[in-house]
PDB file of N, CA, C and O in Angstrom:
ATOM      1  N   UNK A   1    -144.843  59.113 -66.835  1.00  0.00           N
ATOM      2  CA  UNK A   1    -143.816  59.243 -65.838  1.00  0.00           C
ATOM      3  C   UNK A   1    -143.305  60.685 -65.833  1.00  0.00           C
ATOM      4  O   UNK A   1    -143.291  61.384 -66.846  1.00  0.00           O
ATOM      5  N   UNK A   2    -142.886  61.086 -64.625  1.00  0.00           N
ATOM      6  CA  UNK A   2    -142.705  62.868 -64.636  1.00  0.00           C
ATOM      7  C   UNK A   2    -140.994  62.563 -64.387  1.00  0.00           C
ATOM      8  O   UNK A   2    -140.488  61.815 -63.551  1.00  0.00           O
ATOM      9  N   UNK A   3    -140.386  63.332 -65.314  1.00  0.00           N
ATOM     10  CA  UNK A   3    -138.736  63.718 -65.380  1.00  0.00           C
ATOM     11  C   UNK A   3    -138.587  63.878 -63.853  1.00  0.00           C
ATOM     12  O   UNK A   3    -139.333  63.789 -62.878  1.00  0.00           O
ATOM     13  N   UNK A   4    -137.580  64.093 -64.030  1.00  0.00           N
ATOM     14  CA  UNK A   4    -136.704  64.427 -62.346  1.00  0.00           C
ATOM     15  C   UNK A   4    -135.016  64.255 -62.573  1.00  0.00           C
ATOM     16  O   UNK A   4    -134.303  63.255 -62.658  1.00  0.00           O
ATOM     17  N   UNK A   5    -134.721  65.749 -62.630  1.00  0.00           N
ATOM     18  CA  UNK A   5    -133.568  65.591 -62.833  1.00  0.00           C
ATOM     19  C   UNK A   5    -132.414  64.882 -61.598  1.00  0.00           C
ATOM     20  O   UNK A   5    -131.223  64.586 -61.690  1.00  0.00           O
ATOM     21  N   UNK A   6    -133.078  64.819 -60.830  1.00  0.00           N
ATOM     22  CA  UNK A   6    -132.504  63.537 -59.438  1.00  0.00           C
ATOM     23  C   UNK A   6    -132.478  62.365 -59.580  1.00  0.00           C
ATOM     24  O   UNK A   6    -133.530  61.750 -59.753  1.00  0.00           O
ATOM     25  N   UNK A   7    -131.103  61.647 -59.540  1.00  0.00           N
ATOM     26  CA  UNK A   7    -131.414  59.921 -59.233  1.00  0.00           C
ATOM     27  C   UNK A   7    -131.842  59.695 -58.335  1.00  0.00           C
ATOM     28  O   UNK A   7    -131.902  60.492 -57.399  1.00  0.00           O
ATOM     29  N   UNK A   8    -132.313  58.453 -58.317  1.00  0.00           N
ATOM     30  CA  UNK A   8    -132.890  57.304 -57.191  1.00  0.00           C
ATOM     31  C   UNK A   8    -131.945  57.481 -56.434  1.00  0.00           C
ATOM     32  O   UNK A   8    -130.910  57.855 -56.985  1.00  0.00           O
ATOM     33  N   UNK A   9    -131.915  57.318 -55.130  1.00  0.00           N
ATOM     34  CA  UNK A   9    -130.340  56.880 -53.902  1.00  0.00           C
ATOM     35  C   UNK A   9    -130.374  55.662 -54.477  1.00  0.00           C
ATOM     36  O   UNK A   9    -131.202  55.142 -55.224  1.00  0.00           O
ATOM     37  N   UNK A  10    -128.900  55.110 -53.819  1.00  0.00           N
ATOM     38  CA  UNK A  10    -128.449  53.802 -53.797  1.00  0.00           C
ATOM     39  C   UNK A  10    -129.511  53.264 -52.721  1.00  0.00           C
ATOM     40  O   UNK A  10    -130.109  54.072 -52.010  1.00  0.00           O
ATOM     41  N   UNK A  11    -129.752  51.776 -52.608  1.00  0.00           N
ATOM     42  CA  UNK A  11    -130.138  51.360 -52.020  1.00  0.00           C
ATOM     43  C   UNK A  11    -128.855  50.349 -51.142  1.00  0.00           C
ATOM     44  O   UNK A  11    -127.729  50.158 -51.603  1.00  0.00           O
ATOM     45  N   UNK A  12    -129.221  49.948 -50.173  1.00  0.00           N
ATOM     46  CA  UNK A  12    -127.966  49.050 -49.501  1.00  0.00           C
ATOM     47  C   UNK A  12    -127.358  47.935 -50.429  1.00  0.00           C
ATOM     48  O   UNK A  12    -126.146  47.730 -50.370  1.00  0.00           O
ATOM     49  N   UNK A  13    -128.047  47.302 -51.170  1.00  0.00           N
ATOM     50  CA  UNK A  13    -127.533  46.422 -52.033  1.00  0.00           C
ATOM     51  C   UNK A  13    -127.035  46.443 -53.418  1.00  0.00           C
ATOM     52  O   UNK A  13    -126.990  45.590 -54.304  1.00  0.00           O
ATOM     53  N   UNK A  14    -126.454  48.425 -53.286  1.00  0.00           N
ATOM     54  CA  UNK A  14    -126.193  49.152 -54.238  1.00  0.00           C
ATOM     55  C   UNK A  14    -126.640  49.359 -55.452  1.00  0.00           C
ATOM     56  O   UNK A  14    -126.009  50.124 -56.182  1.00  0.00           O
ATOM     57  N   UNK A  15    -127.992  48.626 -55.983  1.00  0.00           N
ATOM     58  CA  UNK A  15    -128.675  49.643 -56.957  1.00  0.00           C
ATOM     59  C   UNK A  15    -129.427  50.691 -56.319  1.00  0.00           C
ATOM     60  O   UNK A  15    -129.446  51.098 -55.157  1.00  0.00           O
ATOM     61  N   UNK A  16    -130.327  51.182 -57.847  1.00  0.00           N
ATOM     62  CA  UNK A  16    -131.186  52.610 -57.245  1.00  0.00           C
ATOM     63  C   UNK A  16    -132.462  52.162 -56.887  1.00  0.00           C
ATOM     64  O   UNK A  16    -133.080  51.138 -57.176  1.00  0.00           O
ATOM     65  N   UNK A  17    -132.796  53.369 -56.034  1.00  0.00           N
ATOM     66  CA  UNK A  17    -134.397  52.665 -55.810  1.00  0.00           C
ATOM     67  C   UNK A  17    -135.582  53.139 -56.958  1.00  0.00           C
ATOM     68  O   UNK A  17    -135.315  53.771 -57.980  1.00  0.00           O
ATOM     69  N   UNK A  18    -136.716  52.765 -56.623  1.00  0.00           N
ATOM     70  CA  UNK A  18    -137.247  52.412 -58.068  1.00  0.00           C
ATOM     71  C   UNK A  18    -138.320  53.665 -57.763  1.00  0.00           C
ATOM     72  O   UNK A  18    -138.516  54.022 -56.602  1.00  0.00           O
ATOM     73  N   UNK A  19    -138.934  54.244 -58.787  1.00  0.00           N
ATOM     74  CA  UNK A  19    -139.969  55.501 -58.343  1.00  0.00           C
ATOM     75  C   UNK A  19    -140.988  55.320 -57.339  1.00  0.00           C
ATOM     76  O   UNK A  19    -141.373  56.024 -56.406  1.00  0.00           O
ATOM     77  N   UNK A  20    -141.519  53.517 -58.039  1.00  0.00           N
ATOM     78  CA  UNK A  20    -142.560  53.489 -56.964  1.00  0.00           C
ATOM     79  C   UNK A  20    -142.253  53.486 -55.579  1.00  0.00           C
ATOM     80  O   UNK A  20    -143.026  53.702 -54.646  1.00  0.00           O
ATOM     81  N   UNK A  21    -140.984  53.207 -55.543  1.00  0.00           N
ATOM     82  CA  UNK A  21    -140.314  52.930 -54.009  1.00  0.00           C
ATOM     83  C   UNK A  21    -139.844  54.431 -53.171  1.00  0.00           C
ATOM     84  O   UNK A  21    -139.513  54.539 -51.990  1.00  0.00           O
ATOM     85  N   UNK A  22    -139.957  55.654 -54.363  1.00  0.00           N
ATOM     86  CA  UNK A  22    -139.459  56.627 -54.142  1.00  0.00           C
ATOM     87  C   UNK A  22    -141.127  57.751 -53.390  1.00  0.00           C
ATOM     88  O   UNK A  22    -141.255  58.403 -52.353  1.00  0.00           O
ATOM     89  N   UNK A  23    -142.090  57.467 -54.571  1.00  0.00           N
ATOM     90  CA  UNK A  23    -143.526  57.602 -54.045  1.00  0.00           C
ATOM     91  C   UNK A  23    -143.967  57.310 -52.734  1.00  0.00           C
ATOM     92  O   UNK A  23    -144.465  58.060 -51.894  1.00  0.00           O
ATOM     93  N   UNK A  24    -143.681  55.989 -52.684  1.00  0.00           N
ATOM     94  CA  UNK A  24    -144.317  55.382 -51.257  1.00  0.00           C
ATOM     95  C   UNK A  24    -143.183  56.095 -50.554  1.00  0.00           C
ATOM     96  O   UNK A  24    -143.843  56.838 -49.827  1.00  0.00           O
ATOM     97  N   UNK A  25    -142.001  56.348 -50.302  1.00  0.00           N
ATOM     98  CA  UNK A  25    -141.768  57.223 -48.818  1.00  0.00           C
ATOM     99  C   UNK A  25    -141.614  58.436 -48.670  1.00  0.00           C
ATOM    100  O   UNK A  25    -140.987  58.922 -47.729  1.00  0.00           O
ATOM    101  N   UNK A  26    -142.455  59.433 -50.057  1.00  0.00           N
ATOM    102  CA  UNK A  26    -143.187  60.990 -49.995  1.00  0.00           C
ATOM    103  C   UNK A  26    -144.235  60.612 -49.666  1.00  0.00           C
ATOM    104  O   UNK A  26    -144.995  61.531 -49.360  1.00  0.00           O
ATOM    105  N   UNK A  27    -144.741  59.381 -49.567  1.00  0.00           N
ATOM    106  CA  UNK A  27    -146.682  59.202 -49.411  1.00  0.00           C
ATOM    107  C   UNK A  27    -146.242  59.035 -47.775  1.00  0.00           C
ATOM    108  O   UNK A  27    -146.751  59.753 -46.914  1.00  0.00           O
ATOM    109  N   UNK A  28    -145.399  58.168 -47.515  1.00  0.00           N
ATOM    110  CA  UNK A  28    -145.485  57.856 -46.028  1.00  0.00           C
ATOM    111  C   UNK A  28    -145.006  58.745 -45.115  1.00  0.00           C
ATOM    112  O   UNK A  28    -145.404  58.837 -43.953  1.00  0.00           O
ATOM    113  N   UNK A  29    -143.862  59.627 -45.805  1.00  0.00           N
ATOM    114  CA  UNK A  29    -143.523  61.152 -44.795  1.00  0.00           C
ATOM    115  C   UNK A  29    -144.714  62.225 -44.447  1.00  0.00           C
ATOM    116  O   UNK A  29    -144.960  62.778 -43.375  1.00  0.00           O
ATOM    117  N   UNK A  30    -145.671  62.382 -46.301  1.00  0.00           N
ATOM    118  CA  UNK A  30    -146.806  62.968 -45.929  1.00  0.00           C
ATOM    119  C   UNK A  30    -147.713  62.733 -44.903  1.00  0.00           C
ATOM    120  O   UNK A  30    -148.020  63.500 -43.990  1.00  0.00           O
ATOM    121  N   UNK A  31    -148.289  61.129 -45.220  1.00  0.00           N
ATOM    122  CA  UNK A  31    -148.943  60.874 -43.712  1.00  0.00           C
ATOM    123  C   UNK A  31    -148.328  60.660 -42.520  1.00  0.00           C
ATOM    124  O   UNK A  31    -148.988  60.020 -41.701  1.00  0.00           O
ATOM    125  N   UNK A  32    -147.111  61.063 -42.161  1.00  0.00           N
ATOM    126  CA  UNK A  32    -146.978  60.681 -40.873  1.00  0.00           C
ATOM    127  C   UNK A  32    -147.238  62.336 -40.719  1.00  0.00           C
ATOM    128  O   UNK A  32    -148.123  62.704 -39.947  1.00  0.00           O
ATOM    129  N   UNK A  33    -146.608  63.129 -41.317  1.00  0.00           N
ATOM    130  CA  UNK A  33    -146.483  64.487 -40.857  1.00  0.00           C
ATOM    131  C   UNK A  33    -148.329  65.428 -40.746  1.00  0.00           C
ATOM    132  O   UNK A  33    -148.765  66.457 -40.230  1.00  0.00           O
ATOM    133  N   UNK A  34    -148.712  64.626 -41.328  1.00  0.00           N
ATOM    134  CA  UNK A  34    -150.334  64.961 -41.068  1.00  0.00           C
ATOM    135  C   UNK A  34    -150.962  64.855 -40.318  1.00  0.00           C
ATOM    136  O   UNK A  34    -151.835  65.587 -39.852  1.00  0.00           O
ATOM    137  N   UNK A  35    -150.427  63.425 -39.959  1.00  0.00           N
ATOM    138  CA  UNK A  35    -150.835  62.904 -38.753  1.00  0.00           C
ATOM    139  C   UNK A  35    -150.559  63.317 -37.200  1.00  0.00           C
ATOM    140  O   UNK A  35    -151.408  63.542 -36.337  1.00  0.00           O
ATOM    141  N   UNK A  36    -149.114  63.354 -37.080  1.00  0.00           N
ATOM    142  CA  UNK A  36    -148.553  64.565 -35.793  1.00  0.00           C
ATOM    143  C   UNK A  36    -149.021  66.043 -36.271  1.00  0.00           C
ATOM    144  O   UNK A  36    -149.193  66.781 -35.300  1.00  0.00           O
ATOM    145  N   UNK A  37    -149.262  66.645 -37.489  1.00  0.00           N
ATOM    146  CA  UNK A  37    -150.222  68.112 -36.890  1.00  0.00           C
ATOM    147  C   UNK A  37    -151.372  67.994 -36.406  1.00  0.00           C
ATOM    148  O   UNK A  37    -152.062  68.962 -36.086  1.00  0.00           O
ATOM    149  N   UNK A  38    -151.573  67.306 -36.341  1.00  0.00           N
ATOM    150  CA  UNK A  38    -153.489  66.673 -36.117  1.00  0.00           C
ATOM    151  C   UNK A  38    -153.648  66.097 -34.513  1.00  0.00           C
ATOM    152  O   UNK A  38    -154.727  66.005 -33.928  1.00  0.00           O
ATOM    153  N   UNK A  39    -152.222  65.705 -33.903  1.00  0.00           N
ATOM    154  CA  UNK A  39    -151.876  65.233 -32.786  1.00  0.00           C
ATOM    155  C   UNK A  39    -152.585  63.348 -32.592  1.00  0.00           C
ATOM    156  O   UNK A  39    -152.626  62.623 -31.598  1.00  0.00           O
ATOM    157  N   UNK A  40    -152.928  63.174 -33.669  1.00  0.00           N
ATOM    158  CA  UNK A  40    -153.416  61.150 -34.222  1.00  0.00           C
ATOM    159  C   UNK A  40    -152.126  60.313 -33.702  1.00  0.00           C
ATOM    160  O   UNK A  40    -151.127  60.602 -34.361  1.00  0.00           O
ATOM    161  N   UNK A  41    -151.958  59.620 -32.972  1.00  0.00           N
ATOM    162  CA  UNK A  41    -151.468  58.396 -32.832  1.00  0.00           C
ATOM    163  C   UNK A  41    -151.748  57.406 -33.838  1.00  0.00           C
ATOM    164  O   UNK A  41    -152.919  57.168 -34.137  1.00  0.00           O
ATOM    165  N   UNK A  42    -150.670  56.731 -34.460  1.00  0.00           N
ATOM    166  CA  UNK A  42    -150.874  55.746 -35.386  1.00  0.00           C
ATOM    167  C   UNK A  42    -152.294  55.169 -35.192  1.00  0.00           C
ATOM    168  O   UNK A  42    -153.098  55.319 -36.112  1.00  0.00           O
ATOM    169  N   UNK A  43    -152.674  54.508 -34.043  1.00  0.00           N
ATOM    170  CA  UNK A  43    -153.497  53.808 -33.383  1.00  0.00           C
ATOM    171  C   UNK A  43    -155.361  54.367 -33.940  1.00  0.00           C
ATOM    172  O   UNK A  43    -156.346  53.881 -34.496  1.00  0.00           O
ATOM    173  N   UNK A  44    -154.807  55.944 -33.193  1.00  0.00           N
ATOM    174  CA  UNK A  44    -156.121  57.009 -33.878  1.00  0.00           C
ATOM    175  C   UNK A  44    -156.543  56.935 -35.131  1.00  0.00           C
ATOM    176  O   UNK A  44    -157.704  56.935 -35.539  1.00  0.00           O
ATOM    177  N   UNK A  45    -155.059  56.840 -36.016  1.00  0.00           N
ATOM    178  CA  UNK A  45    -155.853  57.185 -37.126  1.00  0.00           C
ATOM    179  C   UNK A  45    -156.256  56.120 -38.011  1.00  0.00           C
ATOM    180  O   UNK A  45    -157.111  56.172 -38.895  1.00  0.00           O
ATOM    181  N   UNK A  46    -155.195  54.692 -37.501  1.00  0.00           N
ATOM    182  CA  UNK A  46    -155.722  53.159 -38.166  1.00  0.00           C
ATOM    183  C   UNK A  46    -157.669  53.509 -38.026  1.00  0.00           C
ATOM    184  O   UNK A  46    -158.536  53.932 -38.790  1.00  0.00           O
ATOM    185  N   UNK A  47    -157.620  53.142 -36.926  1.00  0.00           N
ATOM    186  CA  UNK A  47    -159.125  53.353 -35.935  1.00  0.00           C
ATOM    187  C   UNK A  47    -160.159  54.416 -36.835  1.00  0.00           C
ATOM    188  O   UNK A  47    -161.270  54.048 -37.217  1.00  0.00           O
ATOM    189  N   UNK A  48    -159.729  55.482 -37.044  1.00  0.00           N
ATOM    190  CA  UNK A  48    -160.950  56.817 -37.912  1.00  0.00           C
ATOM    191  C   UNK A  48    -161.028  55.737 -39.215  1.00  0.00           C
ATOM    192  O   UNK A  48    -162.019  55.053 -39.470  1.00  0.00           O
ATOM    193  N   UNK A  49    -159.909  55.735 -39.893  1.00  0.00           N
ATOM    194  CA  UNK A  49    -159.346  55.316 -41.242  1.00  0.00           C
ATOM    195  C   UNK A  49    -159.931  53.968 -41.389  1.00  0.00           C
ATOM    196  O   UNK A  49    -160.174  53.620 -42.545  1.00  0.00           O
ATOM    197  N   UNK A  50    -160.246  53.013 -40.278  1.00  0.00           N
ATOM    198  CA  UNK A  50    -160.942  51.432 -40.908  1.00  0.00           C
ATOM    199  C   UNK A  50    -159.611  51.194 -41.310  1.00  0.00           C
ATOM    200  O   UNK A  50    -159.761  50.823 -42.474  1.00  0.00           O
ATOM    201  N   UNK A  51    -158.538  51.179 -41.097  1.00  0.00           N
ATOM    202  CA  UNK A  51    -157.272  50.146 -41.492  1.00  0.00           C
ATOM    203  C   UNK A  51    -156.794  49.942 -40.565  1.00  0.00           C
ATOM    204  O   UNK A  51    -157.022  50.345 -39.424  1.00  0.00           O
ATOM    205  N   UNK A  52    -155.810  49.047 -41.110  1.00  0.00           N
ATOM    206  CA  UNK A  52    -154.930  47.906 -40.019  1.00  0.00           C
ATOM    207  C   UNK A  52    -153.684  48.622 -39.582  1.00  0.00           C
ATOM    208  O   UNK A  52    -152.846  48.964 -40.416  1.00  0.00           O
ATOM    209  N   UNK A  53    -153.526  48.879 -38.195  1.00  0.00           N
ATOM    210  CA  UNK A  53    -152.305  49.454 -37.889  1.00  0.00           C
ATOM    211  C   UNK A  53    -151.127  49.364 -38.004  1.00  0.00           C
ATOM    212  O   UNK A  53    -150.334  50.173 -37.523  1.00  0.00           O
ATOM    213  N   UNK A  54    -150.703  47.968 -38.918  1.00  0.00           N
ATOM    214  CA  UNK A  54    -149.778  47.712 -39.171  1.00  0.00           C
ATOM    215  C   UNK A  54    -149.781  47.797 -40.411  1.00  0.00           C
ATOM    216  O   UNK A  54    -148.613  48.034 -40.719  1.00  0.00           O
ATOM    217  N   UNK A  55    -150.578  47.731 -41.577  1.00  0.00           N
ATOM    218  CA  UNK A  55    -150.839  48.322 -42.548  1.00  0.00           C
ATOM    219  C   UNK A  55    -150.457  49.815 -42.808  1.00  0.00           C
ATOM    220  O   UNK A  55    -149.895  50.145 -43.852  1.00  0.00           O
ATOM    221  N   UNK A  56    -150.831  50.851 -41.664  1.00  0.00           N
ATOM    222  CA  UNK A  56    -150.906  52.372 -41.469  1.00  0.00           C
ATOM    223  C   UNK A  56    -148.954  52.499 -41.636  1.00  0.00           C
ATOM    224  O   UNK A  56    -148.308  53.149 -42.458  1.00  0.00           O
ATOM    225  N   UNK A  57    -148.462  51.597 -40.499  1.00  0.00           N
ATOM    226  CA  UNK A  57    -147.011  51.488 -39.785  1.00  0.00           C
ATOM    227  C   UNK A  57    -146.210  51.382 -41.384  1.00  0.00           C
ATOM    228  O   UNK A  57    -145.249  52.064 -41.741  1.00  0.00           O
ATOM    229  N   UNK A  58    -146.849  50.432 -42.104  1.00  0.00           N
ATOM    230  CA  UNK A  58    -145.799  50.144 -43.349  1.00  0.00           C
ATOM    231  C   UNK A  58    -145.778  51.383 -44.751  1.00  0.00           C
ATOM    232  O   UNK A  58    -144.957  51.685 -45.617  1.00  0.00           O
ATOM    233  N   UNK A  59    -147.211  51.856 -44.360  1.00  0.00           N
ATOM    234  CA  UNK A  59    -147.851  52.967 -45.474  1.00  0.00           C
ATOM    235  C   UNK A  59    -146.557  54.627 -44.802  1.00  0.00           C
ATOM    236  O   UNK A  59    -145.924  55.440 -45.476  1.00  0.00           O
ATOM    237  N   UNK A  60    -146.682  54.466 -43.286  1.00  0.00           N
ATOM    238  CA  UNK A  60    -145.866  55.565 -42.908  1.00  0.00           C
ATOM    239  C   UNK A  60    -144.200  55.069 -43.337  1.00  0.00           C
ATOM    240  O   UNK A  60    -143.540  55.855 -44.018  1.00  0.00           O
ATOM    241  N   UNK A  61    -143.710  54.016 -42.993  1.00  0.00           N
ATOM    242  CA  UNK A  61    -142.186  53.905 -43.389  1.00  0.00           C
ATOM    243  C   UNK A  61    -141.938  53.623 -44.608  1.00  0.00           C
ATOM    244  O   UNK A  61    -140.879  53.104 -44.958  1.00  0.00           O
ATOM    245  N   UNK A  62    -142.870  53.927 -45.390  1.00  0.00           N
ATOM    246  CA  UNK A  62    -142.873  53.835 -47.090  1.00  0.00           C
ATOM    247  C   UNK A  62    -142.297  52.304 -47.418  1.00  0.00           C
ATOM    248  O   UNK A  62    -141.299  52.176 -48.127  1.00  0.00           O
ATOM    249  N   UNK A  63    -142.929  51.255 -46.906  1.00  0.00           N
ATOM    250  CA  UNK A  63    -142.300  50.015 -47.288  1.00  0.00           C
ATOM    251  C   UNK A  63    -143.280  49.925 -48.672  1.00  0.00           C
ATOM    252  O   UNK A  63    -144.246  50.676 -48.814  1.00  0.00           O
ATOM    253  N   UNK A  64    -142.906  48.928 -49.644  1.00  0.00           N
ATOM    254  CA  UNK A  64    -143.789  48.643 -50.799  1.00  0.00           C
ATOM    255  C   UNK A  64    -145.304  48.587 -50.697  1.00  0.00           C
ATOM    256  O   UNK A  64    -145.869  47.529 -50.974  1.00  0.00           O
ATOM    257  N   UNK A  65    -145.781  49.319 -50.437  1.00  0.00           N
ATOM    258  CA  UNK A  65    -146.893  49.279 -50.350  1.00  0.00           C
ATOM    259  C   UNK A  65    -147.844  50.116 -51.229  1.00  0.00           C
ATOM    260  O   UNK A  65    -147.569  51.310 -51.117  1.00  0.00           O
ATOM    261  N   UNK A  66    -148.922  49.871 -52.107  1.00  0.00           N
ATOM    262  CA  UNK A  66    -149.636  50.902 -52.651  1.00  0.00           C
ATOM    263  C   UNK A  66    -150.917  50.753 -52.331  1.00  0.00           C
ATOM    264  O   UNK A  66    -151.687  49.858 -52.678  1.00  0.00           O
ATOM    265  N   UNK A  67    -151.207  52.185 -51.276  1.00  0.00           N
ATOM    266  CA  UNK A  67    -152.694  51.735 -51.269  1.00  0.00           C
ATOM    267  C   UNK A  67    -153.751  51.821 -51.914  1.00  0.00           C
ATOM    268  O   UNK A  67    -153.659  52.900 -52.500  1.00  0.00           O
ATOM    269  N   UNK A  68    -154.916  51.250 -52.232  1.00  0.00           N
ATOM    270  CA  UNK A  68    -155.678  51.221 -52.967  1.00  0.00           C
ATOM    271  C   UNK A  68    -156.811  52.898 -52.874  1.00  0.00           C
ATOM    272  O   UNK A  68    -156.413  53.692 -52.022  1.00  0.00           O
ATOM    273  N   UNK A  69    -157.706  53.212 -53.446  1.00  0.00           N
ATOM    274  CA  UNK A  69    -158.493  54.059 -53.630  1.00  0.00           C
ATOM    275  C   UNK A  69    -159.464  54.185 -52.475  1.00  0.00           C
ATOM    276  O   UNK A  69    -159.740  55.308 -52.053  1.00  0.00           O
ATOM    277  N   UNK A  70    -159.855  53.387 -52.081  1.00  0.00           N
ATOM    278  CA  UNK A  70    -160.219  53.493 -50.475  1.00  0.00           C
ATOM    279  C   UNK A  70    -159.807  53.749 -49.164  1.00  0.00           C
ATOM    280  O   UNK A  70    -160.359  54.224 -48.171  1.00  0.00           O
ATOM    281  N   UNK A  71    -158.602  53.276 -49.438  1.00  0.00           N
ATOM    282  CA  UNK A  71    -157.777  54.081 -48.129  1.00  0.00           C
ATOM    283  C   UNK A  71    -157.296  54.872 -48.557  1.00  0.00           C
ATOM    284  O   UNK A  71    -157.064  55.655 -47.637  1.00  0.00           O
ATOM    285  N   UNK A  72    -156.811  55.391 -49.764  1.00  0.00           N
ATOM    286  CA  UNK A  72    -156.844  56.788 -49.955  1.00  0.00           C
ATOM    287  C   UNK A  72    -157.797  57.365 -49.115  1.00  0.00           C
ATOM    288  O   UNK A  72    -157.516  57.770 -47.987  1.00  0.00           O
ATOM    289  N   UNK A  73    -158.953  57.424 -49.628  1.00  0.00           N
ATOM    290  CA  UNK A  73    -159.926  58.220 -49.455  1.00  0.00           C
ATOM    291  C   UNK A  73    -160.141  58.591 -47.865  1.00  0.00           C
ATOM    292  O   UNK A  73    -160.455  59.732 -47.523  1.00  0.00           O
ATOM    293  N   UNK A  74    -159.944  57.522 -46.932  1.00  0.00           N
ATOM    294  CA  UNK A  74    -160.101  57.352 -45.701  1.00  0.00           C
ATOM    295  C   UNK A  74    -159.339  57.844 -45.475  1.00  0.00           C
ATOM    296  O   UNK A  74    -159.773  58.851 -44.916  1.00  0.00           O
ATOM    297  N   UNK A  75    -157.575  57.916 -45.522  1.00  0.00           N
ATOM    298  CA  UNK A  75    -156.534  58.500 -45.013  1.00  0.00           C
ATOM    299  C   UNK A  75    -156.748  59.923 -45.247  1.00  0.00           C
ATOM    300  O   UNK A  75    -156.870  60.687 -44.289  1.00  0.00           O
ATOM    301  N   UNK A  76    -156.832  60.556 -47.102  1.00  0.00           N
ATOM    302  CA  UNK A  76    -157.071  61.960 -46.646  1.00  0.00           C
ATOM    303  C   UNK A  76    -158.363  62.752 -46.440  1.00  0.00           C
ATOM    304  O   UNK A  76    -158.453  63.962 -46.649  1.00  0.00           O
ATOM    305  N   UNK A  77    -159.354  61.965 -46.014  1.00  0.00           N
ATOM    306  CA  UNK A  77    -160.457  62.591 -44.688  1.00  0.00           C
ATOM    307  C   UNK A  77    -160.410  62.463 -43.815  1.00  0.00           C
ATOM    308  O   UNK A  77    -161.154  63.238 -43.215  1.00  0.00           O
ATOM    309  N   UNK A  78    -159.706  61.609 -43.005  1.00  0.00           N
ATOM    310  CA  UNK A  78    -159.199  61.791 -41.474  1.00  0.00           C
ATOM    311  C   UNK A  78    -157.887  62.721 -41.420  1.00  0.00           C
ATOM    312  O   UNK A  78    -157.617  63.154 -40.299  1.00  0.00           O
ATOM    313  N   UNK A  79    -157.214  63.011 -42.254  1.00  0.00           N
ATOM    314  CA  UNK A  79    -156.060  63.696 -42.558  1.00  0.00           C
ATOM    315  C   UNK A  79    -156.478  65.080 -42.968  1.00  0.00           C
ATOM    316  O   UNK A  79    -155.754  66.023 -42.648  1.00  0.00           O
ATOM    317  N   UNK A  80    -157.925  65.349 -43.859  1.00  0.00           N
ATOM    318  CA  UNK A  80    -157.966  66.685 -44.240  1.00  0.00           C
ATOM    319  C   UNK A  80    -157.161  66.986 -45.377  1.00  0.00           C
ATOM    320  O   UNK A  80    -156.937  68.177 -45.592  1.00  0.00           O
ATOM    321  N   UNK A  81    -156.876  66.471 -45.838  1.00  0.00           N
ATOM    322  CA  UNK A  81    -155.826  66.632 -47.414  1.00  0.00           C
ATOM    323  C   UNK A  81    -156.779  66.441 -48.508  1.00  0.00           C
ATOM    324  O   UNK A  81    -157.867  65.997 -48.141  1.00  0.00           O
ATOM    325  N   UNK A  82    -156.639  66.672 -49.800  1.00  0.00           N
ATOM    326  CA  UNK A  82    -157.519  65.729 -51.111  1.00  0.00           C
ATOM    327  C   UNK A  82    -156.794  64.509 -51.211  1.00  0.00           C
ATOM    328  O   UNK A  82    -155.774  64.287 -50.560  1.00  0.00           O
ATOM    329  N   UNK A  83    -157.331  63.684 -52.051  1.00  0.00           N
ATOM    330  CA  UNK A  83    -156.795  62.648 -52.806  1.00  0.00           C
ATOM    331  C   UNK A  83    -155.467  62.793 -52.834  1.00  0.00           C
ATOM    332  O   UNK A  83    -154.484  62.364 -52.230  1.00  0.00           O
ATOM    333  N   UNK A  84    -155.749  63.608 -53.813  1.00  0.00           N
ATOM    334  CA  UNK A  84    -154.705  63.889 -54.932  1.00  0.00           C
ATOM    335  C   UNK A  84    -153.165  63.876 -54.387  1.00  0.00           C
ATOM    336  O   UNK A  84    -152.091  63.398 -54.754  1.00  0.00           O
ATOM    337  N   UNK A  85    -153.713  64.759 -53.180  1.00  0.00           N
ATOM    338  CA  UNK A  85    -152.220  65.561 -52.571  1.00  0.00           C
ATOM    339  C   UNK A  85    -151.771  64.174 -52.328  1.00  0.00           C
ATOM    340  O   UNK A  85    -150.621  64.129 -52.764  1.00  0.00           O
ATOM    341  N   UNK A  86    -152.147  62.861 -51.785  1.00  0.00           N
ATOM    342  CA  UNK A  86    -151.626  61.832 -51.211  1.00  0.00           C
ATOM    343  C   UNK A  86    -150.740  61.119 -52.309  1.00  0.00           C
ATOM    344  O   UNK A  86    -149.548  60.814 -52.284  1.00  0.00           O
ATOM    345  N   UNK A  87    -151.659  60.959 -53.229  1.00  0.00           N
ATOM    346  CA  UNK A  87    -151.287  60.041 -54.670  1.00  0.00           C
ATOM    347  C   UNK A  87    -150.330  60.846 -55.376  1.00  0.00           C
ATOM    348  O   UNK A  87    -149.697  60.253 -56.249  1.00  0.00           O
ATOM    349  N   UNK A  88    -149.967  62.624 -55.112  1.00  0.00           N
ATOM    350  CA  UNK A  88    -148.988  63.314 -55.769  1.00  0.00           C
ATOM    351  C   UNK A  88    -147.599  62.569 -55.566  1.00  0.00           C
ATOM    352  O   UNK A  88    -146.575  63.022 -56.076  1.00  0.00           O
TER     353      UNK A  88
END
């Protein structure tokens, strides 16, 4: 686990949110913002990517979601990113 001298925000039901919860919506800001430089419609890039657009929709609003190593892979080659940068 990597330090961070930042807490979690509150969440509405006033605890904190949890890292993985903090990951998934730097993973989902990354891909959305990749996605509008690229000019991809959700739609586009479900479609390149072989995933489900509502799958894509929950991966962008960082809901609990972790995707597996394959859509990694798919997201950052239609995206142009490495791995890595996604899973950072």
């Amino acid at each position: 686990m990597v330090y961070s001298p930042y807490k979690a925000p509150v969440t509405r039901s006033g605890t904190r949110a949890k890292d993985h919860d903090l990951r998934a919506g730097v993973l989902g800001r990354l891909v959305r913002a990749r996605r509008k430089e690229r000019s991809l419609s959700q739609a586009d890039l479900a479609d390149r990517a072989g995933i489900d657009i509502a799958y894509l929709r929950r991966v962008e609003r960082g809901d609990d979601v972790a995707p597996g190593l394959l859509v990694m892979q798919a997201l950052s080659q239609e995206l142009d990113v490495c791995v890595g940068e996604l899973a950072a």
